[in-house]
C-alpha positions as CSV (number, residue, x, y, z in Angstrom):
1,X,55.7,-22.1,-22.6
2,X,55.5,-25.1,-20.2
3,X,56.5,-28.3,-21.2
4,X,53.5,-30.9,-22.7
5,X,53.8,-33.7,-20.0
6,X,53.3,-31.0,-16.9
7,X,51.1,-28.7,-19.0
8,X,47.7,-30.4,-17.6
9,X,49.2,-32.5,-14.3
10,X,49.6,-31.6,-10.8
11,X,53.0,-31.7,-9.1
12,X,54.1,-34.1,-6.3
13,X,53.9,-31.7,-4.0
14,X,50.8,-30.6,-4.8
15,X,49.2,-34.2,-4.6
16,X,50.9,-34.9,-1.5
17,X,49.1,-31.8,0.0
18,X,45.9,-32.8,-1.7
19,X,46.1,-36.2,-0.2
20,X,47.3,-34.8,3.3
21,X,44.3,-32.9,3.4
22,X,41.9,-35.5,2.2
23,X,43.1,-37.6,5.3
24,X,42.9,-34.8,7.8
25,X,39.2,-34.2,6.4
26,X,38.6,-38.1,7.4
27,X,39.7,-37.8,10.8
28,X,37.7,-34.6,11.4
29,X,34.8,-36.7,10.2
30,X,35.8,-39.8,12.3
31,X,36.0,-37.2,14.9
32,X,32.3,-35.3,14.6
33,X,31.1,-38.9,14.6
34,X,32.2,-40.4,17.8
35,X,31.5,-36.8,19.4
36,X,27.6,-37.0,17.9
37,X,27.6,-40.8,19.2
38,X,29.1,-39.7,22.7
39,X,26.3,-36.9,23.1
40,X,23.5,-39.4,22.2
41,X,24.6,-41.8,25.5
42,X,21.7,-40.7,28.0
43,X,23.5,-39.8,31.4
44,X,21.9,-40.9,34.5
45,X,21.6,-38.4,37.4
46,X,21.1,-41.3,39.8
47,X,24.0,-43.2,39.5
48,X,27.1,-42.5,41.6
49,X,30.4,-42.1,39.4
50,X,32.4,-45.0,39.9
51,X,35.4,-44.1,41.1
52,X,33.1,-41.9,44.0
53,X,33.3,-43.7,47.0
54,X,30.3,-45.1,48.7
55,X,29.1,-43.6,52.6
56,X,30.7,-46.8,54.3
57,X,33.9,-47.0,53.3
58,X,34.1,-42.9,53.9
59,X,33.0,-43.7,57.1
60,X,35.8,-46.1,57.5
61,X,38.4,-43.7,56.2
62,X,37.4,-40.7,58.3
63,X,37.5,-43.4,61.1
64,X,41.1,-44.4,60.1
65,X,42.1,-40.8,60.0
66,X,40.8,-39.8,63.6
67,X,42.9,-42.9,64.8
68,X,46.0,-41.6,63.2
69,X,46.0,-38.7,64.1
70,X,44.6,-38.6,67.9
């Protein structure tokens, strides 16, 4: 039969694994949390993205293009 010490423990490989998974089950919850918070942030319609650029300086580069080229 199995030896005494081993007869009610877990191996080191088996607690490796249990504790592997444990931390892969705290990231997927570190995870669902910053994703819930992320979806809470109201977006505004209004607002122009930032990196959009504003009618002016379009302007001004559709100017600096015609000059290039012609």
């Amino acid at each position: 039969m199995e030896s005494a010490g081993r007869a009610t423990g877990l191996s080191a490989a088996a607690l490796v694994a249990v504790a592997c998974n444990a931390f892969v089950a705290l990231l997927l919850l570190l995870l669902c949390l910053i994703v819930y918070r992320a979806c809470r942030v109201p977006s505004s319609p209004e607002r122009l993205p930032v990196l959009a650029p504003s009618e002016a300086e379009s302007q001004q580069v559709n100017e600096h293009k015609y000059l290039l080229t012609s």
